[in-house]
C-alpha positions as CSV (number, residue, x, y, z in Angstrom):
1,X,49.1,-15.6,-10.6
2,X,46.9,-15.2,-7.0
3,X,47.7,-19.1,-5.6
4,X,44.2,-20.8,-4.1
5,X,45.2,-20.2,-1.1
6,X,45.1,-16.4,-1.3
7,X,41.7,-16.5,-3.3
8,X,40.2,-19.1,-0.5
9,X,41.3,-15.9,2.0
10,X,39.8,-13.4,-0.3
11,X,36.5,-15.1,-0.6
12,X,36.3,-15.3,3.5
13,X,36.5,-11.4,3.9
14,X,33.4,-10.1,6.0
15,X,31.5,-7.6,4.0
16,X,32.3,-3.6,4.9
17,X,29.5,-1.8,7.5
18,X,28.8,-0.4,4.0
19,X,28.0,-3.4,1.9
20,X,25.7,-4.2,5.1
21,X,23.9,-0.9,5.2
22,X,23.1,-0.8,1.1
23,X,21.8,-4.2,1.5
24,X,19.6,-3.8,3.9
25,X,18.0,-1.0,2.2
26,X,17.3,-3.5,-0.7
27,X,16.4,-6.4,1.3
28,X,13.4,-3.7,3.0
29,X,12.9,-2.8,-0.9
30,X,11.9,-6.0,-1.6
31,X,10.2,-6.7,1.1
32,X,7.5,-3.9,1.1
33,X,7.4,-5.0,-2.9
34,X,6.7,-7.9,-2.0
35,X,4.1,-7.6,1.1
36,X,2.0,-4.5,-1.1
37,X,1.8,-7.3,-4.6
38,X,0.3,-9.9,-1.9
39,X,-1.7,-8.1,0.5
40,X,-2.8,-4.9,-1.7
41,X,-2.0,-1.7,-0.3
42,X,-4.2,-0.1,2.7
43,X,-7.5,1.7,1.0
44,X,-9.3,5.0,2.6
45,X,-12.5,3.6,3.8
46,X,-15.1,4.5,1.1
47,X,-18.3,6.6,1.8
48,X,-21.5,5.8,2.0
49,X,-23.5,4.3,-1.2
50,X,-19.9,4.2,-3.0
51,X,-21.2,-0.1,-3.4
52,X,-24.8,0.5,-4.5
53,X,-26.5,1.8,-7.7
54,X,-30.2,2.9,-8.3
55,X,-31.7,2.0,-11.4
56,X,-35.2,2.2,-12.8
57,X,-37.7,-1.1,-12.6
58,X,-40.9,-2.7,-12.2
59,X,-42.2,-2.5,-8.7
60,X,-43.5,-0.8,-5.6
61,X,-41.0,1.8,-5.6
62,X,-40.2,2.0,-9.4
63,X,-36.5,1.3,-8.7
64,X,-34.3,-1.6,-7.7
65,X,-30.7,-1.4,-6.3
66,X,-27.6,-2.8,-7.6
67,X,-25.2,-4.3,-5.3
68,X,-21.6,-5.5,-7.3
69,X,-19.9,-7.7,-4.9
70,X,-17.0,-9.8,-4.5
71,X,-17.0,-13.5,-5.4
72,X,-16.6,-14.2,-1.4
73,X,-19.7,-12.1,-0.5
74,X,-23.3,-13.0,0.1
75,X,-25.7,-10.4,0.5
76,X,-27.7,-11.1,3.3
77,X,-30.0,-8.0,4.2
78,X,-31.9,-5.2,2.1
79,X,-33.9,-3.1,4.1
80,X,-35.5,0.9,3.5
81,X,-36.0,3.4,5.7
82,X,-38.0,6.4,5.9
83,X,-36.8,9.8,6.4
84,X,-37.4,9.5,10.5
85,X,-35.2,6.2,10.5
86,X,-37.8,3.4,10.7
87,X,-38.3,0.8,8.3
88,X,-40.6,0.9,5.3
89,X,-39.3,-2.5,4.2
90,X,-36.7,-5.7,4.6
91,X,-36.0,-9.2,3.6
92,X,-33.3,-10.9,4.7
93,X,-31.5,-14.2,4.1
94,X,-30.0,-16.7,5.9
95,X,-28.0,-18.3,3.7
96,X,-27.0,-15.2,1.8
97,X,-27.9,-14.7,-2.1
98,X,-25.4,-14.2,-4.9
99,X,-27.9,-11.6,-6.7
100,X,-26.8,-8.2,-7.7
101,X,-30.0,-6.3,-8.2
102,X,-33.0,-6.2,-5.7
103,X,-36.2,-4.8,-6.8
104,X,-37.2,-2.0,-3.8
105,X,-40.1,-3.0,-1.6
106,X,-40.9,-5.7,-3.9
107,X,-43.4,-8.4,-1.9
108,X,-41.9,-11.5,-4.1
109,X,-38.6,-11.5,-2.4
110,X,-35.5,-13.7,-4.6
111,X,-35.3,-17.2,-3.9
112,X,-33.6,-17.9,-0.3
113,X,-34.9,-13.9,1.3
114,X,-38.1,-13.7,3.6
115,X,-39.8,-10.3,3.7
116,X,-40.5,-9.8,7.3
117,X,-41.0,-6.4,7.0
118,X,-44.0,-5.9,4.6
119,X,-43.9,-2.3,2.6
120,X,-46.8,-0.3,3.5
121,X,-49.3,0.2,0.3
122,X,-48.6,2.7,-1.2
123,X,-45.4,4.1,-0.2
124,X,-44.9,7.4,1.5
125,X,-43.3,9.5,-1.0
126,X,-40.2,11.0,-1.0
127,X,-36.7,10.4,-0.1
128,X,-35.6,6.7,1.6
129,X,-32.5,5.3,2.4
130,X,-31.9,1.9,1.3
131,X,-29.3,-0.5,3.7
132,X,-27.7,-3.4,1.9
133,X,-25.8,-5.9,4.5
134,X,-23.3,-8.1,3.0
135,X,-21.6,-11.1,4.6
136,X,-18.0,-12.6,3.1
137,X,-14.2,-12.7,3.8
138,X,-12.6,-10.6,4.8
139,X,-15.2,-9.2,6.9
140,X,-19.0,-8.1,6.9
141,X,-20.0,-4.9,5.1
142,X,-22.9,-2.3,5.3
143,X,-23.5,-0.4,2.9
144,X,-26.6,2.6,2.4
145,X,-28.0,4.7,0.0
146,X,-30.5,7.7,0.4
147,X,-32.5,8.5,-3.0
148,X,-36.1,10.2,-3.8
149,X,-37.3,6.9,-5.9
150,X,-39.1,9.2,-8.5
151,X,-36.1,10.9,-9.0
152,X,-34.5,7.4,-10.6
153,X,-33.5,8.0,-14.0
154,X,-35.0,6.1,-16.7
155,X,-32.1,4.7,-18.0
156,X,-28.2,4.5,-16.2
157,X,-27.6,4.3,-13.0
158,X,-28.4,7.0,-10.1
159,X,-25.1,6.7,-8.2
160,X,-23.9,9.3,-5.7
161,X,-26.3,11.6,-6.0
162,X,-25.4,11.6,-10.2
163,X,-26.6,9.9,-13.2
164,X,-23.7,7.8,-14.6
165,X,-23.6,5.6,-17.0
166,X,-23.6,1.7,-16.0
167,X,-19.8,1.1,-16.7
168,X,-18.9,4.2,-14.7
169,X,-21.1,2.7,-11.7
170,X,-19.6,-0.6,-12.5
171,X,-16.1,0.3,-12.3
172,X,-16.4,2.8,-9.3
173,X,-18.0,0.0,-7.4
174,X,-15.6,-2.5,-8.2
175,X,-13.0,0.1,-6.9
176,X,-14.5,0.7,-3.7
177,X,-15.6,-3.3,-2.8
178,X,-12.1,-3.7,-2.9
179,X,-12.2,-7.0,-4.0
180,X,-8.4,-7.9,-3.7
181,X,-8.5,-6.8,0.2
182,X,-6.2,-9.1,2.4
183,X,-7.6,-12.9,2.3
184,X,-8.2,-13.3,-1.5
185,X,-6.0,-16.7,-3.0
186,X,-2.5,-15.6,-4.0
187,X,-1.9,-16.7,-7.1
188,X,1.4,-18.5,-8.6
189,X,3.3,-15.3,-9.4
190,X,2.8,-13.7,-6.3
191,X,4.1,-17.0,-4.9
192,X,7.2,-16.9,-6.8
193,X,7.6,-13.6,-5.7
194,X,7.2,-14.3,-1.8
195,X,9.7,-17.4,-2.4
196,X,12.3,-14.9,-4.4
197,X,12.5,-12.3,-1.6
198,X,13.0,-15.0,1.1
199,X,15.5,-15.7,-0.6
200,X,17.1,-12.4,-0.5
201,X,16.1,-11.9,3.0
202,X,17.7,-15.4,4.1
203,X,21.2,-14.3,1.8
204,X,20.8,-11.1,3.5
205,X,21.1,-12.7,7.3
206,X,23.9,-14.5,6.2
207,X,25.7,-11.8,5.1
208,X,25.0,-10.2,8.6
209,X,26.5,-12.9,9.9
210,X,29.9,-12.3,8.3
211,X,30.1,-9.3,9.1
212,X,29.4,-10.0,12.5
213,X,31.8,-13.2,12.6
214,X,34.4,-10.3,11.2
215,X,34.3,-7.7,13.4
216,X,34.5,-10.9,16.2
217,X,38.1,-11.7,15.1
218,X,39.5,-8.6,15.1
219,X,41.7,-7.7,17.9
């Protein structure tokens, strides 16, 4: 039988180059785990109107936008412009509204928006380009959308340059807001995730350290 004293000798052998080298590779496994589950992955930066729907209502214009946004975000600014680039129409907000559809050119703004830019009666026709401004965490967005407004289908939503259906725009949105962008609240799981691979990164120095404190005694 191996007395204690050989086992206690055992026990203090520095881990091989080998043992240091496979660890590490876990320990940078874990980490990038880790770091993507609480900070998302990087997104492409989405193209224009990819945030904002057309659909058909009551109004100037006959059509209204649809802005989905994150629970951080206040939309601040809707404003159209004519082909040529100047503005038919805006309201903005100070405080920022919570709204998610905005009749266009419409001179009974929501509560908390001032027109001050009155749409000219009637409207020219023909194509417009509407600019949404939106302010949250974890950053300020702009968003625009040309569209002909009597080319606004009756019923679903006119989204990039197609007629989709309003789960399709819903979902498409949702995917390019990119609502779980760095500063959302992490919740418990992703906590006990951070705390388990500082964990493995702290076992992981110490283990260095052997090995280091090995190769110090040999001759």
């Amino acid at each position: 039988m191996a007395r204690r004293s050989d086992l206690g000798r055992a026990d203090d052998e520095p881990p091989s180059l080998a043992m240091v080298l496979s660890g590490g590779v876990g320990v940078v496994a874990v980490v990038a785990f880790v770091a993507a589950l609480a900070f998302g992955t990087e997104v492409t930066d989405a193209p224009p109107g990819a945030r904002l729907g057309v659909v058909a209502a009551a109004g100037p214009a006959g059509a209204a936008l649809v802005v989905p946004r994150c629970r951080a975000e206040r939309v601040v600014g809707v404003e159209v412009r004519a082909a040529d680039g100047s503005t038919l129409w805006r309201m903005v907000s100070a405080k920022g509204s919570i709204d998610e559809r905005y009749v266009v050119a419409t001179p009974h703004p929501p509560f908390g928006f001032v027109v001050d830019v009155p749409a000219p009666d009637p409207l020219p026709p023909g194509p417009v380009t509407a600019v949404v401004t939106l302010a949250g965490e974890p950053f300020d967005e702009v968003d625009e959308v040309s569209f002909d407004p009597a080319e606004v289908p009756p019923t679903g939503v006119r989204y990039q340059s197609l007629d989709v259906e309003t789960d399709v725009f819903e979902a498409q949105a949702a995917a390019a807001a990119d609502c779980q962008a760095p500063g959302r609240d992490l919740g418990l799981v992703t906590w006990l995730f951070v705390a388990a691979a500082l964990g493995v990164v702290v076992t992981y120095v110490m283990m260095v350290a052997r090995f280091l404190k090995g190769r110090a005694r040999q001759p």
